[in-house]
N, C-alpha and C positions, 0 to 999 in steps of 0.2 A: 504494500500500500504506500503510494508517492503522498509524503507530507507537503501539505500547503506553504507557497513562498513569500512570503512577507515583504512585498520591495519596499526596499529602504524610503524614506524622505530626504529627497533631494534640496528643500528648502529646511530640514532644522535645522538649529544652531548649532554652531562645532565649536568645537575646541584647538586651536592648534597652535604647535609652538613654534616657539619666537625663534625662528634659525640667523644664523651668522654665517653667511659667504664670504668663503676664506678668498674667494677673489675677488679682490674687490680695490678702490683706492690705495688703502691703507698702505693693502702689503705691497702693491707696485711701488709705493714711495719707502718704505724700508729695503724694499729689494735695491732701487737706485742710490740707495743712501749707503747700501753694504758695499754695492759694487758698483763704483761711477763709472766706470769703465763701460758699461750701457747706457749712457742719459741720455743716446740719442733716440731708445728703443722709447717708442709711445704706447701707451694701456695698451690698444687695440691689439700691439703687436704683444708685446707679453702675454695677453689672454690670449690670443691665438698660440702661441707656443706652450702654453700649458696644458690645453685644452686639445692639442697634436698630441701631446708625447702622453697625457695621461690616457686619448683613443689607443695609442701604441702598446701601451702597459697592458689594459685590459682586452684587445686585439688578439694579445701573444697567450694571455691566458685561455681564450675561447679555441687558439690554435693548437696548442698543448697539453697532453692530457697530465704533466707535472706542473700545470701551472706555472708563476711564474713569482722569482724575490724579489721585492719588491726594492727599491733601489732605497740608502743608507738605513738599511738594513733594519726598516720597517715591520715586514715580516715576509709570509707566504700566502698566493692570492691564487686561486684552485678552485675548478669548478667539477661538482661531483652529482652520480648518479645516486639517487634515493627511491626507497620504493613508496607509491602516492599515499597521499593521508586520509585515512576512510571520509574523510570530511572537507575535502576538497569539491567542495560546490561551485558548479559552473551556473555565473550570475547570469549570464547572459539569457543563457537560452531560460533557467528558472524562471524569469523575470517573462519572458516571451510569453511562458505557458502557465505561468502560474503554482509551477509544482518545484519542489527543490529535488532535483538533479544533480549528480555528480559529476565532475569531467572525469573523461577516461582516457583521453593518453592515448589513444591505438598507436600513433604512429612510432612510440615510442616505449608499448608493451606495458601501459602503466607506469613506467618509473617517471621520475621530477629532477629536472637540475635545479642544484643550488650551490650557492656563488660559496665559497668558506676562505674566512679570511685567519689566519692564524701566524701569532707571534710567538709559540712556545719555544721552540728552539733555543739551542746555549746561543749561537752567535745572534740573538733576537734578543738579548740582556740588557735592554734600555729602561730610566729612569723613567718607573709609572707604566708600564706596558700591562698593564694590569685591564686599566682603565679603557684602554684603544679599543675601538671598535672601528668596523668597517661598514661602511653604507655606501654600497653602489650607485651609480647615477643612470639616470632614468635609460640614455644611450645604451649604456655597458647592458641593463636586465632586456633590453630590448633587442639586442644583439644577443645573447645568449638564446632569448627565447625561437630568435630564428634561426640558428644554427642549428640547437639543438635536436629533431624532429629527425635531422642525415646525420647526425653524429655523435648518437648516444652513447653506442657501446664502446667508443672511444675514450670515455671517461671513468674515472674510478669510481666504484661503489662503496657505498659508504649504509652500512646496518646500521638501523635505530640505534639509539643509547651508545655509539660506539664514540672513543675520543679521538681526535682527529690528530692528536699526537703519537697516539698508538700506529694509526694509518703510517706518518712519518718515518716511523721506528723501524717499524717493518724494510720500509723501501730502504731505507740507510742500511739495515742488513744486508738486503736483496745486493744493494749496487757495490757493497764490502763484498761480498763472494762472489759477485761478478770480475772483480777484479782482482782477487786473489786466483782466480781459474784462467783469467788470460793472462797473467806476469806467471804464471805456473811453468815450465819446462818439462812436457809431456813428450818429450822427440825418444827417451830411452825406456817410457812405462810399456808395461808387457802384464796385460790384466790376468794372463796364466801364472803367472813366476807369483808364487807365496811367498818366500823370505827377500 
């Protein structure tokens, strides 16, 4: 039995909070003020070069399935396969028919990317890294969501409840005995000969 959908109201009051754009005047004029060696660079053009290299950063994540470290050594920024949330309601068509419905993923067998952004690592050992979190920007979920659909099994899986440093750990082993078996010298092993 399909429960009843309740569309939202589009005119109540909300609540939303007060964000800070970190691009903005401010920091173009402490940028030129650390390094004058650019004064002749104008806003437009510094937004434009941040706004390039940060598409390149999340580009290369969507490209890779080890994602990518994030430059002075921020953390690691990784996009992973999940299996869908029994409660992942598709609004749209809900909203159409009046009945709440689930999305189902066919193209991509059920499973969900999601973006994971992680600073555990030793060489990730910054003051307050505790606190960082990561918030994607509307491009980067929008690009993921269209890639995603031809490039699922591409990507790591990741089970419920599981730590995404564990995940790490793992591959740091994997790529340790990958390279202990190619610096190996196998030219004189003879898998017959016991002693």
């Amino acid at each position: 039995m399909l429960k009843d959908f309740k569309t939202p109201d589009l005119n109540a009051p909300r609540y939303r909070i007060r964000r800070v754009q970190p691009l903005n005047k401010e920091t173009y004029k402490d940028f030129i003020k650390k390094h004058p060696e650019y004064k002749d660079l104008t806003f437009e053009m510094y937004k434009a070069i941040v706004v390039n290299v940060n598409g390149r950063l999340w580009q290369t994540a969507i490209d890779y399935r080890d994602g990518i470290d994030l430059p002075q050594s921020l953390g690691t920024l990784f996009i992973a396969t999940c299996k869908r949330n029994k409660n992942n309601v598709d609004y749209k068509t809900s909203q159409l028919l009046g009945k709440k419905l689930r999305h189902r993923n066919f193209e991509s067998d059920n499973h969900l990317a999601k973006i994971f952004y992680t600073n555990f690592a030793n060489k990730y050992k910054f003051k307050n890294r505790e606190v960082w979190v990561f918030d994607s920007a509307r491009q980067f979920k929008r690009a993921v969501a269209a890639t995603y659909p031809e490039k699922w099994k591409q990507y790591v899986m990741v089970e419920p409840l599981t730590k995404v440093s564990e995940i790490f750990k793992g591959y740091a082993k994997r790529d340790w005995i990958y390279k202990q078996t190619a610096d190996a010298d196998l030219s004189n092993y003879n898998e017959f000969q016991i002693d």
